[in-house]
C-alpha positions as CSV (number, residue, x, y, z in Angstrom):
1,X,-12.1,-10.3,-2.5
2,X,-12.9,-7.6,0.0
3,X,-10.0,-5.4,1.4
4,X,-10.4,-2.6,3.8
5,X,-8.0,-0.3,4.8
6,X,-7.6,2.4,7.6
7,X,-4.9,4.0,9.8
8,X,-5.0,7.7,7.9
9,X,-4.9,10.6,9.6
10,X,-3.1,13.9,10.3
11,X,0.4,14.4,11.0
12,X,3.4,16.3,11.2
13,X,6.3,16.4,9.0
14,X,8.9,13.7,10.2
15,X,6.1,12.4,12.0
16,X,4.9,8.7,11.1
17,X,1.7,6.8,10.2
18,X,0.6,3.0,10.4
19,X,-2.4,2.1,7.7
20,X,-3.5,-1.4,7.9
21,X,-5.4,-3.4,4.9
22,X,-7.7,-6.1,5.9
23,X,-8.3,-8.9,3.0
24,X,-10.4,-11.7,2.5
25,X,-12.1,-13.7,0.3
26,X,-9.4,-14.8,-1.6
27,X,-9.8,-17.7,-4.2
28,X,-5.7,-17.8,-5.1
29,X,-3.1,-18.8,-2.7
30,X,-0.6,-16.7,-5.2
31,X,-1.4,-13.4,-5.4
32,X,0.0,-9.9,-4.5
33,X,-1.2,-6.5,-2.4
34,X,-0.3,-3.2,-2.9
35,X,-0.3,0.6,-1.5
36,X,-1.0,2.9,-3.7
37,X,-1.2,6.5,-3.0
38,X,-3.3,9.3,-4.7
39,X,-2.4,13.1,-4.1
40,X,-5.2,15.9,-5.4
41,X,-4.7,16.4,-9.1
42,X,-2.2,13.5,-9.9
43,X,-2.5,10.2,-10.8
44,X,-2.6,7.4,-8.3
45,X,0.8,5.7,-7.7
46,X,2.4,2.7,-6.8
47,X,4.0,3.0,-3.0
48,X,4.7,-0.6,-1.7
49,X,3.7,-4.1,-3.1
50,X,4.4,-7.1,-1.2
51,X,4.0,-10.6,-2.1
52,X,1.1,-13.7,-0.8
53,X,3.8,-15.1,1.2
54,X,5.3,-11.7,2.9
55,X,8.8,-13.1,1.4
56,X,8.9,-10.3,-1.2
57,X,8.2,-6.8,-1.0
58,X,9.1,-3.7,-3.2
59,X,9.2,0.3,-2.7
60,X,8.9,2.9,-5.2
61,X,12.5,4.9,-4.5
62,X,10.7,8.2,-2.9
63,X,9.8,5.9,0.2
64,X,12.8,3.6,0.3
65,X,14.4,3.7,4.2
66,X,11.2,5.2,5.4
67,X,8.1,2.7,4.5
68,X,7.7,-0.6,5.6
69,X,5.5,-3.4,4.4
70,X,4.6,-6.3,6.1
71,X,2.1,-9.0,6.8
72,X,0.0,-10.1,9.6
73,X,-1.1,-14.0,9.4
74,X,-3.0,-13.8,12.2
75,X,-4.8,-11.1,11.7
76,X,-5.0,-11.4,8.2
77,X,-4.1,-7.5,7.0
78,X,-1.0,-6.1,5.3
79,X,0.5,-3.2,7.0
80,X,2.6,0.2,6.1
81,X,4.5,1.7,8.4
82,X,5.2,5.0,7.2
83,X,8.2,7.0,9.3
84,X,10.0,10.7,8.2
85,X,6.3,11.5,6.4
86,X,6.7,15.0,4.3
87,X,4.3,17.2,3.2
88,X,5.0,14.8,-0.2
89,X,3.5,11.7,1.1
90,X,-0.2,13.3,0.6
91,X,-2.8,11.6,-0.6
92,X,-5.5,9.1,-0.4
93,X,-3.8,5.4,0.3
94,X,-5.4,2.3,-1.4
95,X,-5.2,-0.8,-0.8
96,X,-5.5,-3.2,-3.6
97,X,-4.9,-7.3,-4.4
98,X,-3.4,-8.3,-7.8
99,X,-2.6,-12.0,-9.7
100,X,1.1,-12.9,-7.9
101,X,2.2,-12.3,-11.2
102,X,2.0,-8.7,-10.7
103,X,5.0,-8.8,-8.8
104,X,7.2,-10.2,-11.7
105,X,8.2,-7.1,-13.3
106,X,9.2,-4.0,-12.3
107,X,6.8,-2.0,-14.1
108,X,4.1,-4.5,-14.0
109,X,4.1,-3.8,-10.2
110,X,3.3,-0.9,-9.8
111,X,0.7,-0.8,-13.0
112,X,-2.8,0.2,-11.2
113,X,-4.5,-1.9,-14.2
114,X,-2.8,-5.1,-12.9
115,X,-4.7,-5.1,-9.9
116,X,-8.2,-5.8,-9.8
117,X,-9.8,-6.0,-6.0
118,X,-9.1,-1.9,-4.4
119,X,-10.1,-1.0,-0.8
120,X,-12.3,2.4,-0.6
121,X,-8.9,4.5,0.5
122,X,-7.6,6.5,3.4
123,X,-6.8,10.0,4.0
124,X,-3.0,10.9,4.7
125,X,-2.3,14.2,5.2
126,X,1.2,15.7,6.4
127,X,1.4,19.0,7.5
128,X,4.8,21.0,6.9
């Protein structure tokens, strides 16, 4: 499995960001991607997980109403839309594919060990 993801960048508070995550090489049709996010000095988090077939998708509560995860058949990437961004929302985003599984419980998803395929990570950086 290969994933890529880009779309970082610099932005203002209450401004908004769109990463993508390119994947491929999967060997399961059952599996699950997720965002996690890695601020200097903390450890990396779970953001947004969503499942193989886009019908399930979870938020961890600091980006509910403002995140959106979603799926791109055709061109095969997962994307996060990211509106109202704070200074809070820094970090390094990952992209990363886990066993479908992963999405079963609510601690197993957002459980960085459960996934085991991460993209190299894109800068987000809000300015206050």
């Amino acid at each position: 499995v290969q994933l890529q993801a880009c779309g970082g960048g610099l932005v203002q508070a209450g401004g908004s960001l769109r990463l993508s995550c390119a994947a491929s090489g999967f060997t399961s049709d059952y599996y699950a991607i997720g965002w996690f996010r890695q601020a200097p000095g903390k450890e990396r988090e779970g953001v947004s997980c969503i499942s193989s077939s886009g019908a399930y998708t979870y938020y961890t509560d600091s980006v509910k109403g403002r995140f959106t995860i979603s799926r791109d058949n055709a061109k095969n990437t997962v994307e996060l839309q990211m509106n109202s961004l704070n200074p809070e929302d820094t970090g390094v985003y990952y992209c990363a594919v886990g066993p479908g599984s992963t999405l079963l419980s609510t601690r197993g998803r957002w459980r960085v060990a459960n996934y085991g395929y991460w993209g190299q990570g894109t800068q987000v950086t809000v300015s206050s």
